[in-house]
Structure formats: structure tokens, C-alpha cells
RODO-2510 file (C-alpha; in nm, 4 decimals, decimal comma):
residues 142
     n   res          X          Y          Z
     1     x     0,0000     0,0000     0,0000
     2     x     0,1295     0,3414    -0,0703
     3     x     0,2179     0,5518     0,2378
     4     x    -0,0061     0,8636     0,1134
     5     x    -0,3324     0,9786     0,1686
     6     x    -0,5288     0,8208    -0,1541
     7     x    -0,4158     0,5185    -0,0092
     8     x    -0,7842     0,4790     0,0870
     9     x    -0,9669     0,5591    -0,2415
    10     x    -0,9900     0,4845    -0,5625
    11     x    -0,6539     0,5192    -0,7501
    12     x    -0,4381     0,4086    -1,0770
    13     x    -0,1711     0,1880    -1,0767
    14     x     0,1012     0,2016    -1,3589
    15     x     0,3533    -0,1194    -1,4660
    16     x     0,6104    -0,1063    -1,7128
    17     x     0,7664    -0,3446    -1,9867
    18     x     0,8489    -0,7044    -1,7417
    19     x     0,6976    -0,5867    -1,3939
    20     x     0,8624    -0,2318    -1,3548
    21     x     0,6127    -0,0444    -1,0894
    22     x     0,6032     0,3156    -1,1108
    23     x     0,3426     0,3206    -0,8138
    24     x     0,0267     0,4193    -0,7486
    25     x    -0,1535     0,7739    -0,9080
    26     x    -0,4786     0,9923    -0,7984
    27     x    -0,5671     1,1077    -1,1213
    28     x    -0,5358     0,9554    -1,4896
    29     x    -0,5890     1,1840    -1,7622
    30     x    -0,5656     1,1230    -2,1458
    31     x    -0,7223     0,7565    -2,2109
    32     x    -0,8890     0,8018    -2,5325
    33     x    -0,8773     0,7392    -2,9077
    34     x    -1,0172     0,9838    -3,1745
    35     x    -1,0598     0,8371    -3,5279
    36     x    -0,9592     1,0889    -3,8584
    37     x    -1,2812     1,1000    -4,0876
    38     x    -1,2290     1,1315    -4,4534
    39     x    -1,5191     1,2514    -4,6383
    40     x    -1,5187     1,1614    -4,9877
    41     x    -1,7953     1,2993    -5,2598
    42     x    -1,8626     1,0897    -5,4819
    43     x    -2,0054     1,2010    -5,8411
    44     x    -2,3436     1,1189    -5,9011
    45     x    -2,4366     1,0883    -5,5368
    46     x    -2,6011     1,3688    -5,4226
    47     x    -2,8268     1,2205    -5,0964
    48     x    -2,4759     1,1492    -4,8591
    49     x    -2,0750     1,2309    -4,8478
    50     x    -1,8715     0,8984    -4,7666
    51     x    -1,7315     0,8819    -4,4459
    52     x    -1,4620     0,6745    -4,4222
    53     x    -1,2508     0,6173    -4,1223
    54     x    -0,8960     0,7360    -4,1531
    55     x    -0,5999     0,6876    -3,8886
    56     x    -0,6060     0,6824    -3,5074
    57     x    -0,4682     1,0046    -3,2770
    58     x    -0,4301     0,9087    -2,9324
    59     x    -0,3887     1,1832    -2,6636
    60     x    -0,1234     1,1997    -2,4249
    61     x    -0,1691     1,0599    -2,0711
    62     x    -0,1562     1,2614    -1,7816
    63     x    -0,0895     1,1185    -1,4336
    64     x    -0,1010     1,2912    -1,1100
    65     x    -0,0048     1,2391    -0,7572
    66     x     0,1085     1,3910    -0,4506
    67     x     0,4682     1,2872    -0,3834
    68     x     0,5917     1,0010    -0,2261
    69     x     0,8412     0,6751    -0,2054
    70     x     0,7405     0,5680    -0,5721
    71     x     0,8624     0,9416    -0,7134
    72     x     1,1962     0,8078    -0,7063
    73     x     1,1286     0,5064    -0,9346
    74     x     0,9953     0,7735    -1,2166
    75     x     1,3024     0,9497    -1,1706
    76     x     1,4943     0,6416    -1,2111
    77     x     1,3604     0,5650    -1,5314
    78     x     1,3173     0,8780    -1,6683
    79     x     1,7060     0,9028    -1,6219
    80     x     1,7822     0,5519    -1,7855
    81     x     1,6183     0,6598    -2,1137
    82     x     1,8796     0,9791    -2,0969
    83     x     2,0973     0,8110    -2,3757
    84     x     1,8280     0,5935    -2,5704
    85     x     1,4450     0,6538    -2,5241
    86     x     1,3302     0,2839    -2,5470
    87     x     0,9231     0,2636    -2,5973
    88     x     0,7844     0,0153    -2,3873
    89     x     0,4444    -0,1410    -2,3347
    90     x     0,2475    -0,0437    -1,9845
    91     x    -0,0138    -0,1328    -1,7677
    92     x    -0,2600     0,1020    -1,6406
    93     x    -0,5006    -0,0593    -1,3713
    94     x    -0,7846     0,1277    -1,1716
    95     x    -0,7726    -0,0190    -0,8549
    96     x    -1,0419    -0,0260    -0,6188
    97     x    -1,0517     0,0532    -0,2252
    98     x    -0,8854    -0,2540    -0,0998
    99     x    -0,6302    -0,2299    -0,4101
   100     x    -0,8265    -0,4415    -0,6680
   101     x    -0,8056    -0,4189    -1,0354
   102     x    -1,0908    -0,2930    -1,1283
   103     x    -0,9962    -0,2882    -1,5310
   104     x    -0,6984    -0,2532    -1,7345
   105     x    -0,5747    -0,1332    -1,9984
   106     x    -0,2810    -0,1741    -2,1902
   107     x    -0,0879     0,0486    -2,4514
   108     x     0,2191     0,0286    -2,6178
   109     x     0,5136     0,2423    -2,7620
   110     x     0,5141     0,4491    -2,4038
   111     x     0,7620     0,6436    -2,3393
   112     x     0,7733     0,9617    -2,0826
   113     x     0,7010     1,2919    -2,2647
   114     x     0,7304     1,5456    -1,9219
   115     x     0,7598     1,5138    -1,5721
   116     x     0,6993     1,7568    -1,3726
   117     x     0,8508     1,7565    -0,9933
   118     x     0,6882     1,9252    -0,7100
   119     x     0,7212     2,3086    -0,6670
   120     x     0,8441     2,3496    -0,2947
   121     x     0,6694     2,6166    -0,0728
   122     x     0,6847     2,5806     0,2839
   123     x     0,4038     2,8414     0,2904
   124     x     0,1840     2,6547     0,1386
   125     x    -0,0156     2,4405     0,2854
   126     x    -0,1233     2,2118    -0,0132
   127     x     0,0702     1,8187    -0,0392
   128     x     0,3695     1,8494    -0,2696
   129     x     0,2846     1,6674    -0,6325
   130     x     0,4313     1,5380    -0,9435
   131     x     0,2982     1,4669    -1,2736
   132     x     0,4084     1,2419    -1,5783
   133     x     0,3058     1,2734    -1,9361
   134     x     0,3414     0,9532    -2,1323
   135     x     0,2700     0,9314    -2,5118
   136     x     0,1668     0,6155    -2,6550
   137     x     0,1036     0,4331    -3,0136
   138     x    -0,2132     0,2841    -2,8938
   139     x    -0,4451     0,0109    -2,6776
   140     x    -0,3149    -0,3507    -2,6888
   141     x    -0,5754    -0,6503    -2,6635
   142     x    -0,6458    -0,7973    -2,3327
***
């Protein structure tokens, strides 16, 4: 179990290429798949425009959480990738209270696209968080 506060709730879990963990996350942005339409007129055919599906964008995923013991292990990778950004496949679960998948689902060709570290203001009385952007090449079966 993490050692934070969403520890309790409802919460995202993230695994890496053979088992890597990067730890639990509060919020998961970005899981979705918008399809190009091509509209083609063809002569003759005046009632309807073809609409024919054309190639796949998938947004970037956003994940959020306040900092903790598994910040390191972003850090970590982020750092091995300095020389050679390797895509790998991951593993997005939503877990339930007592840590249960709920669902899954899998993409591949991640690789991290930001990370953003905690700003630190002893003034402020909010928890310290980090976020990591991962781009993808799509949803893998099962």
C-alpha cells in the first residue's frame, strides 16, 4: 500500500515493460482514441458524403499524484532513457478501495514525454505533487 493519503480511495496503478512499478496515481488523464474521418464525394451521389474512417490520434496521458516513495522510481527511469528513449508497453489498472483491479488497460510504444517535480513552498499548505506525461502508439488486446 502506498504511504499517502489516496491510499484509501480509488486510484491508478502504472507497470512497465516485465513488472517495472512506477506506483500508485490519484488522477489519470488522457485515455482516449479519436478516429480521422475522410469525407469523400462521390459524383453522381447527391443524398450522402462517404465517411470513411482514416488513422487513429491518441492523446497523451496525464498522471497525477502527490509525492511520495514511488517518485523516485519515475526518476529512475526517466534518467535511464537519458541516452536511448526505449518505448515500452504499460499497464494502467484502476484499482479499487482494498487495491483491486478494477480494469486494465494496456498500450504500447510508451515512453515519458514530461515530468513535472513538485514546486516546494513551505508556505503553502497544499501536499507536494508530481505529474508524468506519457505518449503512446495505442491500446493492446487484453
Amino acid at each position: 500500500m502506498p504511504d499517502y493519503p489516496i491510499a484509501q480511495t480509488m486510484r491508478f496503478r502504472v507497470k512497465l515493460d516485465g513488472g517495472a512499478d512506477l506506483g500508485d496515481w490519484s488522477k489519470c488523464d488522457g485515455l482516449s482514441v479519436e478516429y480521422e474521418i475522410l469525407e469523400y464525394k462521390e459524383g453522381g451521389e447527391n443524398a450522402f458524403v462517404h465517411r470513411i474512417p482514416g488513422r487513429a490520434k491518441y492523446q497523451n496521458i496525464k498522471l497525477t499524484r502527490p509525492l511520495n516513495k514511488d517518485s523516485k522510481k519515475v526518476t529512475d527511469w526517466i534518467a535511464s532513457l537519458k541516452l536511448e528513449v526505449k518505448r515500452q508497453t504499460a499497464e494502467i489498472s484502476a484499482l479499487d478501495t482494498e487495491g483491486k483491479p478494477i480494469t486494465t488497460w494496456n498500450l504500447e510504444g510508451v515512453y515519458p514525454v514530461k515530468w513535472n517535480g513538485p514546486s516546494m513552498d513551505i508556505g503553502n499548505n497544499q501536499a507536494a505533487t508530481e505529474t508524468l506525461e506519457l505518449a503512446h502508439n495505442g491500446f493492446l488486446i487484453g
